[in-house]
HTML snippet that shows the backbone in 3Dmol.js (N, CA, C, O; Angstrom):
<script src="https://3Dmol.org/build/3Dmol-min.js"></script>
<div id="view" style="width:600px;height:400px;position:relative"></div>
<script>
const pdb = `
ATOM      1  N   UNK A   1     -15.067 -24.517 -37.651  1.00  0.00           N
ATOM      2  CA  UNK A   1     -13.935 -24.935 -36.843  1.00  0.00           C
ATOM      3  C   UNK A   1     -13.630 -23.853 -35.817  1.00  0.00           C
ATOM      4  O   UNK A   1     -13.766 -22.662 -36.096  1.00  0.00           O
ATOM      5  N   UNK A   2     -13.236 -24.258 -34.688  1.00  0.00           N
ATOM      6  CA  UNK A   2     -13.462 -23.545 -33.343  1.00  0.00           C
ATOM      7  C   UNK A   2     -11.703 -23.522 -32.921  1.00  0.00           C
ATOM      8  O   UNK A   2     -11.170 -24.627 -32.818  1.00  0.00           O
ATOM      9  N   UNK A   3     -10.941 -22.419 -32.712  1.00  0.00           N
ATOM     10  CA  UNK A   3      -9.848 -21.910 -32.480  1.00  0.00           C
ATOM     11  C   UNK A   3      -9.016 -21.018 -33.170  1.00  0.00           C
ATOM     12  O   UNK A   3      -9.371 -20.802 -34.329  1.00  0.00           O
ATOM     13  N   UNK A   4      -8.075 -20.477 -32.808  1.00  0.00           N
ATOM     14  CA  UNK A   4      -7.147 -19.358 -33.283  1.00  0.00           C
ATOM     15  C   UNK A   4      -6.201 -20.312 -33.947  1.00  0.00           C
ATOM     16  O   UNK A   4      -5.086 -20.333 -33.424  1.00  0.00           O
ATOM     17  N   UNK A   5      -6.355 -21.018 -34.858  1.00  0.00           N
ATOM     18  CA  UNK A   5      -5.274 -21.312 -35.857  1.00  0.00           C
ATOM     19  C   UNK A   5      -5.413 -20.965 -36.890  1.00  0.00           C
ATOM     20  O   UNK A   5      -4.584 -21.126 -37.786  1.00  0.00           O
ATOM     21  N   UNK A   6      -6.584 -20.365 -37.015  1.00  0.00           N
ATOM     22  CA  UNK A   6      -6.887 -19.275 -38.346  1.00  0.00           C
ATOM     23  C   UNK A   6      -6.822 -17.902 -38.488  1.00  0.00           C
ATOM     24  O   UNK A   6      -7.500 -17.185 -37.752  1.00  0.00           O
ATOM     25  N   UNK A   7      -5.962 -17.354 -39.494  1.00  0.00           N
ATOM     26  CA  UNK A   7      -5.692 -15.620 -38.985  1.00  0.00           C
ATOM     27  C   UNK A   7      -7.361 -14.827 -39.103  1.00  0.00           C
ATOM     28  O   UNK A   7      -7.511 -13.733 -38.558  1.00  0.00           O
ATOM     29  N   UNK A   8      -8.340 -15.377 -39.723  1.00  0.00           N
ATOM     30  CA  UNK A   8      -9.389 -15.145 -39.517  1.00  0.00           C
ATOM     31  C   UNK A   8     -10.067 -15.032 -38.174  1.00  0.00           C
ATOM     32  O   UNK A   8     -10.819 -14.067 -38.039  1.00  0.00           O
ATOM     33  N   UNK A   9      -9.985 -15.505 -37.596  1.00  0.00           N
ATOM     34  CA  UNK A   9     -10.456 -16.100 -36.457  1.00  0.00           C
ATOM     35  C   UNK A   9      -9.634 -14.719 -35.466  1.00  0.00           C
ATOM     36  O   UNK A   9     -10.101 -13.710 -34.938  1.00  0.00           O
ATOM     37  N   UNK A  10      -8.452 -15.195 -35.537  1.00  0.00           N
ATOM     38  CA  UNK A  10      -7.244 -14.167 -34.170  1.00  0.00           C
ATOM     39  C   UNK A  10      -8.176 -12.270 -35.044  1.00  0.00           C
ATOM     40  O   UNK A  10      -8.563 -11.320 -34.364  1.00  0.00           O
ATOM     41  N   UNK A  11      -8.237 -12.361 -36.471  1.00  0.00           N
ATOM     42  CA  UNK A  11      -8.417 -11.100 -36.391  1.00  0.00           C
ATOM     43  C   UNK A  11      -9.413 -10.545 -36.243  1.00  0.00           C
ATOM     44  O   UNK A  11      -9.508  -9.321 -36.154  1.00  0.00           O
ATOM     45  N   UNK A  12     -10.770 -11.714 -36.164  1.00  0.00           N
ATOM     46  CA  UNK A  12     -12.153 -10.882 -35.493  1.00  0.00           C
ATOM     47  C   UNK A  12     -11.966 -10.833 -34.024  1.00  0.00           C
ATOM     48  O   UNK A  12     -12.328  -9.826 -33.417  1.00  0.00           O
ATOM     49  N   UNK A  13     -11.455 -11.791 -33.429  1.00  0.00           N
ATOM     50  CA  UNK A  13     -10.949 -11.835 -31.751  1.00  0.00           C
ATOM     51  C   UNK A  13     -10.684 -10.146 -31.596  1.00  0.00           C
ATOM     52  O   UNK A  13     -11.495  -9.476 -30.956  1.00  0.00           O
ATOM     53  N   UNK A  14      -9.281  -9.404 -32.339  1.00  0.00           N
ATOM     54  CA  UNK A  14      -9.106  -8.347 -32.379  1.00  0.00           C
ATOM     55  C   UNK A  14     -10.002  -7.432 -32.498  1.00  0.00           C
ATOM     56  O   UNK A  14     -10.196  -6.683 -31.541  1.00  0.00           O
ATOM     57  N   UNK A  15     -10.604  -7.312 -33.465  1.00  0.00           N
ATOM     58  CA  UNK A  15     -11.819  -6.390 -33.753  1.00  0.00           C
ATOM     59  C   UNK A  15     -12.645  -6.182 -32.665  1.00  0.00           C
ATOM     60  O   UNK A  15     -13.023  -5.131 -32.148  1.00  0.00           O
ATOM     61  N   UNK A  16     -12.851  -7.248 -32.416  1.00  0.00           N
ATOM     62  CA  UNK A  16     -13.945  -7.300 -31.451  1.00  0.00           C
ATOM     63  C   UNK A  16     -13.838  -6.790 -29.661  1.00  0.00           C
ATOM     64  O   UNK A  16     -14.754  -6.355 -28.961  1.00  0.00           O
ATOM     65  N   UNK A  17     -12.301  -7.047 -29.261  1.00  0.00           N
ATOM     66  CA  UNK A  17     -11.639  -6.632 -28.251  1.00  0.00           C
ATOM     67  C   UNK A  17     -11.263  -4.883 -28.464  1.00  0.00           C
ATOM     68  O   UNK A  17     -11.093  -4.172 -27.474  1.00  0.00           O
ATOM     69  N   UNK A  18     -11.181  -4.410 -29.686  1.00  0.00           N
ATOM     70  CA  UNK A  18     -11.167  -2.988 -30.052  1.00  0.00           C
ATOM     71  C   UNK A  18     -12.300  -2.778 -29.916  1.00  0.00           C
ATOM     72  O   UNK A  18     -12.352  -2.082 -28.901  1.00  0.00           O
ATOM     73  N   UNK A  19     -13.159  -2.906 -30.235  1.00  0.00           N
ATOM     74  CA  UNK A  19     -14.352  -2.622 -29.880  1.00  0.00           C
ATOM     75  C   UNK A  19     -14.788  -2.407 -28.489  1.00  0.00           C
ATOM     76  O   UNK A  19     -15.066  -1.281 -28.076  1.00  0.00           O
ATOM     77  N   UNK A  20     -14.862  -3.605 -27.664  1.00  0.00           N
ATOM     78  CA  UNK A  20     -15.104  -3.452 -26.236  1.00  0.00           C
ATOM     79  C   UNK A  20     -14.374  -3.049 -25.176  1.00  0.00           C
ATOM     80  O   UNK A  20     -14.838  -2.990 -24.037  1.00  0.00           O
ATOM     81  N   UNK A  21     -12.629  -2.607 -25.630  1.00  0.00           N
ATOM     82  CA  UNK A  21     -11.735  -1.708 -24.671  1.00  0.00           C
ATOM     83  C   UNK A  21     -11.482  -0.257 -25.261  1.00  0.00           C
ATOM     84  O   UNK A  21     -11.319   0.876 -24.807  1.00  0.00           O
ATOM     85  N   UNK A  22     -11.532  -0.852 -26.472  1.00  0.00           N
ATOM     86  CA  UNK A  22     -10.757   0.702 -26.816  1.00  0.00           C
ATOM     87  C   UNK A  22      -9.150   0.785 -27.579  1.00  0.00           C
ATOM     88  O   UNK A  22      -8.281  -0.046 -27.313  1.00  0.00           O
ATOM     89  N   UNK A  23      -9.003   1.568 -28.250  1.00  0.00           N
ATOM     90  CA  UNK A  23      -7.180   1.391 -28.756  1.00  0.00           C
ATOM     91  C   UNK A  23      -6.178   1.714 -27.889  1.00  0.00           C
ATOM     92  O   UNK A  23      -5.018   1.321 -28.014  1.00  0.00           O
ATOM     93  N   UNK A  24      -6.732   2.675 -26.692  1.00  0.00           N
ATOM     94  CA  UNK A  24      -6.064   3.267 -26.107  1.00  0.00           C
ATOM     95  C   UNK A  24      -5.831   2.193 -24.555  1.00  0.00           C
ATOM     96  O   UNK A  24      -4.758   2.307 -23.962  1.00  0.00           O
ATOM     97  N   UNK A  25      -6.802   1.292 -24.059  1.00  0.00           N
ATOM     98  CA  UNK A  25      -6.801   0.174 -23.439  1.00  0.00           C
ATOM     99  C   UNK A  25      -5.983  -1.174 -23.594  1.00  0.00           C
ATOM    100  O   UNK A  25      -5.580  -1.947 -22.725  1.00  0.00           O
ATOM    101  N   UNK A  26      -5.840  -1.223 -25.272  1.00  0.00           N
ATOM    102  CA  UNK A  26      -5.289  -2.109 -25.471  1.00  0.00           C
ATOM    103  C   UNK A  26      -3.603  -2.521 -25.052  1.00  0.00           C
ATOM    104  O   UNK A  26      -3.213  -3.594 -24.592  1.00  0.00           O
ATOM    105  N   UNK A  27      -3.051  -1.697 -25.270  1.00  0.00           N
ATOM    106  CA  UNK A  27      -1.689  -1.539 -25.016  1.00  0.00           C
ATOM    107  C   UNK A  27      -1.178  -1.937 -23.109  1.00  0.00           C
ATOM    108  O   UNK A  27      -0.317  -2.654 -22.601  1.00  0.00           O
ATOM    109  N   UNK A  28      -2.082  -1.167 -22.652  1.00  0.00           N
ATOM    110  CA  UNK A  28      -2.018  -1.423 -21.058  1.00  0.00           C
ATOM    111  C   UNK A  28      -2.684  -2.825 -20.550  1.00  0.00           C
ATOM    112  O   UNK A  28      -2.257  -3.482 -19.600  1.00  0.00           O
ATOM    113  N   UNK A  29      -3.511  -3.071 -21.143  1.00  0.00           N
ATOM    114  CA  UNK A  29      -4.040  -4.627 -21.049  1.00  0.00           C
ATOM    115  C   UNK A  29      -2.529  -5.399 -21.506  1.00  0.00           C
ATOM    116  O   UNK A  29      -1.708  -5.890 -20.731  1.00  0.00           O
ATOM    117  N   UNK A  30      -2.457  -5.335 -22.947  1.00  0.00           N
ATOM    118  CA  UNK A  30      -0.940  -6.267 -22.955  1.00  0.00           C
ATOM    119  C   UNK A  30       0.291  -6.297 -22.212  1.00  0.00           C
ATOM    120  O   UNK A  30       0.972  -7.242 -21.814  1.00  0.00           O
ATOM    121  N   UNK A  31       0.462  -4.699 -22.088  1.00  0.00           N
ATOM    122  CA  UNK A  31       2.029  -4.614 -20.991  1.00  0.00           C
ATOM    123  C   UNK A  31       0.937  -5.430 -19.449  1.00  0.00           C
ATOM    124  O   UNK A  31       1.626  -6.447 -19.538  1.00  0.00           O
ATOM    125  N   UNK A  32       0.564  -5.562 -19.006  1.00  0.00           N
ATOM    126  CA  UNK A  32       0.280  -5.761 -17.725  1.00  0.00           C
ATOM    127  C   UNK A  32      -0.152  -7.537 -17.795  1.00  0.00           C
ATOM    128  O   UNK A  32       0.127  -8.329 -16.896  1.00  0.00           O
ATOM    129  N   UNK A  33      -0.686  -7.799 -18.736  1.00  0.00           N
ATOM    130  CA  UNK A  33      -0.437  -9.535 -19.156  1.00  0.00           C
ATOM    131  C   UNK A  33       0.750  -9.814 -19.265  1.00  0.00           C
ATOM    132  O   UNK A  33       1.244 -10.788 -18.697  1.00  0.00           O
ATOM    133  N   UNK A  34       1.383  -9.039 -19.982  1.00  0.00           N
ATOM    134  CA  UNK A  34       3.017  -9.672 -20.133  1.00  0.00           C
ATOM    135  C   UNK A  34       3.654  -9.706 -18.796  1.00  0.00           C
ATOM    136  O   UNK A  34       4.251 -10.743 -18.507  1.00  0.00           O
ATOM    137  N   UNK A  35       3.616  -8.473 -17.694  1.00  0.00           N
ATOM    138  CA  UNK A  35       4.111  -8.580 -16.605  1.00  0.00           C
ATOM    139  C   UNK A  35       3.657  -9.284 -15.698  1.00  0.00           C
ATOM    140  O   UNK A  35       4.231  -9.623 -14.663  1.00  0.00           O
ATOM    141  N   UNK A  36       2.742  -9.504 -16.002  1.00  0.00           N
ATOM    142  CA  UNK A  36       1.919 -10.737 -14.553  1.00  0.00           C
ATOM    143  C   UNK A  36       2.562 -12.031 -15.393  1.00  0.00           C
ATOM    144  O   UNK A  36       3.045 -12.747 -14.515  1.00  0.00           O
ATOM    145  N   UNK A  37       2.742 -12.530 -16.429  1.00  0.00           N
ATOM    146  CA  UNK A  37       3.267 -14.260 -17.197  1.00  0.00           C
ATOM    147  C   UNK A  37       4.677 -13.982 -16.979  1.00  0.00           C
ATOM    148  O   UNK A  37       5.226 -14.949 -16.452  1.00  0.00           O
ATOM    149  N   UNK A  38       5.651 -12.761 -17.250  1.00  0.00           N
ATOM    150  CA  UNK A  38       7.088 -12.575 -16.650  1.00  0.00           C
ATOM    151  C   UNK A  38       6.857 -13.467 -15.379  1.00  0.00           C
ATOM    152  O   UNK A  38       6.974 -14.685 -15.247  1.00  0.00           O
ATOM    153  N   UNK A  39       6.469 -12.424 -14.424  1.00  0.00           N
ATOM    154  CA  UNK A  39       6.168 -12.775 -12.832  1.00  0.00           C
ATOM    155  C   UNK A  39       6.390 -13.706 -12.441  1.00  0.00           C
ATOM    156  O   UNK A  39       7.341 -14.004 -11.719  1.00  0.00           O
ATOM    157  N   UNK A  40       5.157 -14.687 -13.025  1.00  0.00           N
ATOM    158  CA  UNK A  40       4.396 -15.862 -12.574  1.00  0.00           C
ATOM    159  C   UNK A  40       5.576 -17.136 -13.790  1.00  0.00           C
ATOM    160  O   UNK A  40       5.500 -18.364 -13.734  1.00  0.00           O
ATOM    161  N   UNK A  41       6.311 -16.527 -14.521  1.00  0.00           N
ATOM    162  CA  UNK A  41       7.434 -17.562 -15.209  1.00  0.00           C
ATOM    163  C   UNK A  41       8.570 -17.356 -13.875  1.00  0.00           C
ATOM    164  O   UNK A  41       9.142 -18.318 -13.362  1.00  0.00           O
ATOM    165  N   UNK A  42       8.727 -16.242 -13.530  1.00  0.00           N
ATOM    166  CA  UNK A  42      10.111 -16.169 -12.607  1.00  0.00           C
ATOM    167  C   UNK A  42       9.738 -17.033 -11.234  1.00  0.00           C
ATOM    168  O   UNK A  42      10.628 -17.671 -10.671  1.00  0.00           O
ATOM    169  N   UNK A  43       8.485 -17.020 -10.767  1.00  0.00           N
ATOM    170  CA  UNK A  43       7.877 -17.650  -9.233  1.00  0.00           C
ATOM    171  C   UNK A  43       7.912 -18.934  -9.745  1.00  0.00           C
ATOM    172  O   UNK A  43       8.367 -19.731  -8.924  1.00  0.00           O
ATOM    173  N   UNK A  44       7.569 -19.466 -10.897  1.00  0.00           N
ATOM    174  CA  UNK A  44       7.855 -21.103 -10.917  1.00  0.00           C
ATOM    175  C   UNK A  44       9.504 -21.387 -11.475  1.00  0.00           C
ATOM    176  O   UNK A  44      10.052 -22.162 -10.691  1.00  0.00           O
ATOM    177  N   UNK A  45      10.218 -21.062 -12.355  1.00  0.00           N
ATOM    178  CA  UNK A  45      11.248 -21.411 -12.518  1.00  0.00           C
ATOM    179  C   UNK A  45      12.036 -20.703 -11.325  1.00  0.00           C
ATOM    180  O   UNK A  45      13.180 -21.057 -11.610  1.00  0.00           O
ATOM    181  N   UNK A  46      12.136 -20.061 -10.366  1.00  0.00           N
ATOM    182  CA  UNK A  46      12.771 -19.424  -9.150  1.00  0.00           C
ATOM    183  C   UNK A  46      14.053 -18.447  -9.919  1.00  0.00           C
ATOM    184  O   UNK A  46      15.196 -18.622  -9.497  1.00  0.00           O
ATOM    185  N   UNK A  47      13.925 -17.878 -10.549  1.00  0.00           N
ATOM    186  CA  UNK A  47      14.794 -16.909 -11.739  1.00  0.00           C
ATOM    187  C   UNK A  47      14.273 -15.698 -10.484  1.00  0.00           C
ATOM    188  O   UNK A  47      13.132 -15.271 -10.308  1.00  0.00           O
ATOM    189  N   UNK A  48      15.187 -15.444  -9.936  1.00  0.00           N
ATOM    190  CA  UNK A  48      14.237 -14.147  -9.205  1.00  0.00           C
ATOM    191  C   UNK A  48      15.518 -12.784 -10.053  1.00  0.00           C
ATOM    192  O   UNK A  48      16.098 -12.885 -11.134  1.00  0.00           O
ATOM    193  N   UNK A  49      15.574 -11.626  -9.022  1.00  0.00           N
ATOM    194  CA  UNK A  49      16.500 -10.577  -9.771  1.00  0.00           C
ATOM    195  C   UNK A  49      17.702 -10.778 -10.096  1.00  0.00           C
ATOM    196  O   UNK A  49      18.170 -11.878  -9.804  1.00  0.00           O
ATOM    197  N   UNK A  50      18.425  -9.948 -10.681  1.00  0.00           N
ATOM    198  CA  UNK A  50      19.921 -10.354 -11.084  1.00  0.00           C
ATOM    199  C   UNK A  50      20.497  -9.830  -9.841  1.00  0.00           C
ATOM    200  O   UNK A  50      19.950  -8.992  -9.125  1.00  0.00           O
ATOM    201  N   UNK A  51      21.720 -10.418  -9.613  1.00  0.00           N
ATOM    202  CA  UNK A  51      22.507 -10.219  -7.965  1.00  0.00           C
ATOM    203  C   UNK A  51      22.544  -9.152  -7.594  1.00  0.00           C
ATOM    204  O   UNK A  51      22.072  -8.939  -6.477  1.00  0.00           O
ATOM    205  N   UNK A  52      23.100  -8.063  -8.341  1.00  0.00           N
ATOM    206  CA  UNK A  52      23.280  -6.948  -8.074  1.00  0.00           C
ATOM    207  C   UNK A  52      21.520  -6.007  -7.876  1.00  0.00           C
ATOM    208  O   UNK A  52      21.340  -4.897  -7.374  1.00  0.00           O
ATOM    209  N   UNK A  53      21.124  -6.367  -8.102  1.00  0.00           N
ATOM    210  CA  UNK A  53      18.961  -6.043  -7.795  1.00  0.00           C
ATOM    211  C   UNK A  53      19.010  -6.579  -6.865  1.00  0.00           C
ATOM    212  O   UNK A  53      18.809  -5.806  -5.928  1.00  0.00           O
ATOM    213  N   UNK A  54      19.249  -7.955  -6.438  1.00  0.00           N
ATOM    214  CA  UNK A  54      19.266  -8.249  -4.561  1.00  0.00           C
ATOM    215  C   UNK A  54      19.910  -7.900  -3.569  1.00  0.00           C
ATOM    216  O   UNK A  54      19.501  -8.006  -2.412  1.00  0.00           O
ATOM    217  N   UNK A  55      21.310  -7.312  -4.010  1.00  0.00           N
ATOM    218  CA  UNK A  55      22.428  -6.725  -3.244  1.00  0.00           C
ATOM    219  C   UNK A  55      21.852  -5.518  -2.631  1.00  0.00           C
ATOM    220  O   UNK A  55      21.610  -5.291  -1.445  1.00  0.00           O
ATOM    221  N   UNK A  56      21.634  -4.579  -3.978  1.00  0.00           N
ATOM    222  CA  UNK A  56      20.330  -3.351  -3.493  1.00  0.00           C
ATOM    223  C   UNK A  56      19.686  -3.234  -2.531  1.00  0.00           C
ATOM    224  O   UNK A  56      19.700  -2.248  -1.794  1.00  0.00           O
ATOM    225  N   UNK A  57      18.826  -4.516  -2.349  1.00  0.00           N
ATOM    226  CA  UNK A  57      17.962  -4.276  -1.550  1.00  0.00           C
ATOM    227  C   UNK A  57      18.160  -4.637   0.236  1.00  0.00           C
ATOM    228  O   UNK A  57      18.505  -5.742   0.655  1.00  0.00           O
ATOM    229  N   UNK A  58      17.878  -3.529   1.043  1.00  0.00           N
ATOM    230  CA  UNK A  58      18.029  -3.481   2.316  1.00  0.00           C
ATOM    231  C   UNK A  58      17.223  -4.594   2.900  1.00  0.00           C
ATOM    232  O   UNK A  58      16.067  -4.215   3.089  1.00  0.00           O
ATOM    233  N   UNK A  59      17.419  -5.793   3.241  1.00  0.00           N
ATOM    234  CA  UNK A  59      16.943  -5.999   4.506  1.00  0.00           C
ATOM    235  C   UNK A  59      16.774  -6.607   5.486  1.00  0.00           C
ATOM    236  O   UNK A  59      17.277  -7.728   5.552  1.00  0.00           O
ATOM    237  N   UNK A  60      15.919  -6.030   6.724  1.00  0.00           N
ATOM    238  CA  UNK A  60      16.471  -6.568   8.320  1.00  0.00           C
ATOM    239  C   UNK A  60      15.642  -7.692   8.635  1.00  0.00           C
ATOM    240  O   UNK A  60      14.797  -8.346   8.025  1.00  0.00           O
ATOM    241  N   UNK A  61      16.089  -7.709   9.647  1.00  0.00           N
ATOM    242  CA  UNK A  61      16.029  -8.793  10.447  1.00  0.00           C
ATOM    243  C   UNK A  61      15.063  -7.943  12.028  1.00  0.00           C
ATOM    244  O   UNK A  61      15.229  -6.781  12.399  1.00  0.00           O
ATOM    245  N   UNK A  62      14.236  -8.842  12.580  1.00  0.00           N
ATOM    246  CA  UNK A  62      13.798  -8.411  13.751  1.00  0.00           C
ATOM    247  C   UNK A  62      14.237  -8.781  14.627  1.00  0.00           C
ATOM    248  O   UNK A  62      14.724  -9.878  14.355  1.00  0.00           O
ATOM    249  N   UNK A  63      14.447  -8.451  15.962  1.00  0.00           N
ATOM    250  CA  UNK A  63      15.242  -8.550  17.101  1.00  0.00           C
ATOM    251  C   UNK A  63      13.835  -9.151  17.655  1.00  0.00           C
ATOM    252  O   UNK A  63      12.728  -8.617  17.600  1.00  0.00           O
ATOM    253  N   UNK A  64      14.160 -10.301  18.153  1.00  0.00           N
ATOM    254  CA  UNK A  64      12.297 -11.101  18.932  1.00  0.00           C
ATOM    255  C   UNK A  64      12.288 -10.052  20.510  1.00  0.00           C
ATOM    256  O   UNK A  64      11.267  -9.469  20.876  1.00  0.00           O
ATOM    257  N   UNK A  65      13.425  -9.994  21.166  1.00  0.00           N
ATOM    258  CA  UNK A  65      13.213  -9.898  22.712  1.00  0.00           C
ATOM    259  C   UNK A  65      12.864  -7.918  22.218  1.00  0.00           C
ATOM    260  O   UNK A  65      12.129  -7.307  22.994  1.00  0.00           O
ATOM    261  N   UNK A  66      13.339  -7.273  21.186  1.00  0.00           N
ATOM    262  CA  UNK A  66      12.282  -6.143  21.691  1.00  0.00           C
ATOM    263  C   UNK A  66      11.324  -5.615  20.563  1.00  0.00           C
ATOM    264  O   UNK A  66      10.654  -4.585  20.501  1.00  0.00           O
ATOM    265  N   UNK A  67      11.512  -6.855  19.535  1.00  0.00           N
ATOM    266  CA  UNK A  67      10.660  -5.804  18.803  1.00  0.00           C
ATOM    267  C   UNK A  67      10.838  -4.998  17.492  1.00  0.00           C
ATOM    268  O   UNK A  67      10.022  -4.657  16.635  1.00  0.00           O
ATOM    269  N   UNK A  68      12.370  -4.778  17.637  1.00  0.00           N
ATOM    270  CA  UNK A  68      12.676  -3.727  16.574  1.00  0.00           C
ATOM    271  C   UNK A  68      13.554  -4.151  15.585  1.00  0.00           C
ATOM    272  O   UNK A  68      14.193  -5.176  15.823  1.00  0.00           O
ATOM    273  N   UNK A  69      13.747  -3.503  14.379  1.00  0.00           N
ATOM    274  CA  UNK A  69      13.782  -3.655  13.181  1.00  0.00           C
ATOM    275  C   UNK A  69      15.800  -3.455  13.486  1.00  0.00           C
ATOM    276  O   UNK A  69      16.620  -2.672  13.965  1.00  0.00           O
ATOM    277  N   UNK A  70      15.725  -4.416  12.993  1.00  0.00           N
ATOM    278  CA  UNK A  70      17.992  -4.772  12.904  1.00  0.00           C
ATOM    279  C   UNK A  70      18.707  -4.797  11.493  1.00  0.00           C
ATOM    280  O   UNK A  70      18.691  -5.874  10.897  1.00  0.00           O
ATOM    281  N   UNK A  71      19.299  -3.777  10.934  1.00  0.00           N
ATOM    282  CA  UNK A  71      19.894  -4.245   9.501  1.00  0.00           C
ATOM    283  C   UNK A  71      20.809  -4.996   9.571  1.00  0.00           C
ATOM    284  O   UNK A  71      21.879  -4.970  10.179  1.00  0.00           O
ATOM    285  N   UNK A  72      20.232  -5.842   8.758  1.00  0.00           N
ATOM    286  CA  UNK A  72      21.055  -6.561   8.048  1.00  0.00           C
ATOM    287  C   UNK A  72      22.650  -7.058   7.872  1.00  0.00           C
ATOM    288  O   UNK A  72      22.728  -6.901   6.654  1.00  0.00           O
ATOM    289  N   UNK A  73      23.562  -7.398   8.147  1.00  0.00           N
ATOM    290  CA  UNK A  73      25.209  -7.287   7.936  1.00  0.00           C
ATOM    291  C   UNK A  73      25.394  -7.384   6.544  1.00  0.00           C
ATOM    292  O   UNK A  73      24.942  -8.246   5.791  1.00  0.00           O
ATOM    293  N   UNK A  74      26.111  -6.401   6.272  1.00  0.00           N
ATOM    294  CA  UNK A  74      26.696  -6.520   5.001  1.00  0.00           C
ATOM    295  C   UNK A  74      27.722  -7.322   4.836  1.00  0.00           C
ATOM    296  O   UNK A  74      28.546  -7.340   5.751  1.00  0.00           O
ATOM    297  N   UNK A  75      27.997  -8.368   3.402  1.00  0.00           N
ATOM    298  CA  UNK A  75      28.867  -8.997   3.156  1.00  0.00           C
ATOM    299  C   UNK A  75      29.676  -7.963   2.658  1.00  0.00           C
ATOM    300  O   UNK A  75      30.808  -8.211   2.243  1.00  0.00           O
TER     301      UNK A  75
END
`;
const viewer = $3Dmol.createViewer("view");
viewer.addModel(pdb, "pdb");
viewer.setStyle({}, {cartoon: {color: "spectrum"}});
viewer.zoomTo();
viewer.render();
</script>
């Protein structure tokens, strides 16, 4: 039988991924899966930062007739 619904199965998967990264690989492989499925959950449900993380952030607007960079008005 073919899938991970057996803890047999998930724990040679493991073994075998220790094997070909390393213990010390493993950890940075998971934090960086988890942050790319965060990501890519916030870009489809549109959950972007909490208000005060957008308030933070500076930014302008371009002026077309010369070119240059205009901040923003603060509310």
């Amino acid at each position: 039988m073919l899938g991970l619904d057996n803890p047999l199965h998930v724990a040679f998967l493991l073994v075998i991924l220790l094997l070909i990264f390393g213990a010390k690989r493993l950890p940075e492989m998971g934090r960086s899966l988890g942050s790319g499925l965060r990501g890519f959950k916030e870009a489809i449900t549109g959950d972007a930062e909490s208000p005060a993380e957008m308030a933070s952030v500076n930014i302008e607007r371009v002026d077309h007739d010369t070119d240059a960079a205009v901040p923003a008005p603060r509310h």
